[in-house]
N, C-alpha and C positions, 0 to 999 in steps of 0.2 A: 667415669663418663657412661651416662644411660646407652642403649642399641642407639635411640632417633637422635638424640645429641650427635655422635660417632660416625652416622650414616650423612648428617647435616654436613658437619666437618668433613670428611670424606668428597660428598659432590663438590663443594665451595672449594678444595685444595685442587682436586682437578681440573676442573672447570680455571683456574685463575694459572696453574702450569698451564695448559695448555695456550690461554692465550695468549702466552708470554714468548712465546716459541714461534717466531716471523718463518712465513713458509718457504724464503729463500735457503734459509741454514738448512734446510733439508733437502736442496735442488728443486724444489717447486716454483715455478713465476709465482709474482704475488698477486697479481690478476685485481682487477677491478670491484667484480662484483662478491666480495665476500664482505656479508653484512657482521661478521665478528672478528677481532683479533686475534690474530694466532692460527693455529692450525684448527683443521674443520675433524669432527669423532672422527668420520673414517678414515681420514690421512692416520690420526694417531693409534686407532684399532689397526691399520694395516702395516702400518711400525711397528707393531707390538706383535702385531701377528693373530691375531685375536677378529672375532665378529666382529661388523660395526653393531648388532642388535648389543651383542653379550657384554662390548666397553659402554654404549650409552646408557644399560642399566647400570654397571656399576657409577658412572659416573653422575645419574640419578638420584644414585643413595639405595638404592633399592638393597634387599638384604640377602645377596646371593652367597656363594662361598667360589673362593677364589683360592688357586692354588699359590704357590709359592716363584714356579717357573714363572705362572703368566704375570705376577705381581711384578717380577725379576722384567718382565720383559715390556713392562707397560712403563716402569722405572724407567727405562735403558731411554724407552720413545720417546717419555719427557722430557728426557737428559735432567733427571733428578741428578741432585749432592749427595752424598752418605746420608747424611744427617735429613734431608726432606724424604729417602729412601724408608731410615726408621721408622719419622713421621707414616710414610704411609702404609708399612705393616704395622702399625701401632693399631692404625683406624681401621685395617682390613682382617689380622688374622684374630684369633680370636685369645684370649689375653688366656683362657683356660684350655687352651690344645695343646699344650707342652711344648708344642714346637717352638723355638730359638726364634725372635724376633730379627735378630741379624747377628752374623757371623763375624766379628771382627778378624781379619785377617791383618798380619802384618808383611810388611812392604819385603819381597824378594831382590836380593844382591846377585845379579846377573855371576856368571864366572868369572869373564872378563874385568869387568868392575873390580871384583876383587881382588885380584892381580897387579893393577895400577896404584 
């Protein structure tokens, strides 16, 4: 996939989480006057923890570089699945930085658990 393909993909997948995501499940009223669905950039920059400038550019497509925490944490605010997680270090980090797309971890057996 070309940069502007990847960057297209990229704003279209945030842009469609986000609206998916009613602002009650986050303890917000859902108020009247919101002319879009779902949560507004800054509710989910301020979930993430992040600028509202710094998430609207990525969420623009613009071609910034993003670390791996804030990806981890802009994930968390969408209440991505694994699998839409992948998806969106796929589109974000860069397929030639060596770094690990994602960590598969396997599921820990409490102590107790295993006793029973």
């Amino acid at each position: 996939m070309d940069r502007e393909t990847r960057l297209q993909a990229l704003s279209a997948f945030l842009k469609a989480k986000r609206a998916k995501i009613p602002p009650e499940s986050i303890g917000l009223a859902p108020g009247t006057r919101r002319r879009t669905p779902g949560l507004r950039r800054e509710e989910v920059a301020q979930l993430a923890g992040v600028s509202t400038t710094w998430y609207t550019w990525l969420e623009q497509g613009r071609d910034i570089r993003v670390s791996r925490s804030v990806l981890d944490s802009i994930a968390t605010a969408l209440q991505l699945s694994i699998d839409e997680r992948k998806y969106l270090y796929a589109l974000t980090l860069e397929s030639g930085s060596g770094a690990t797309l994602w960590k598969e971890e396997s599921p820990e057996i409490s102590p107790s658990l295993k006793r029973s």
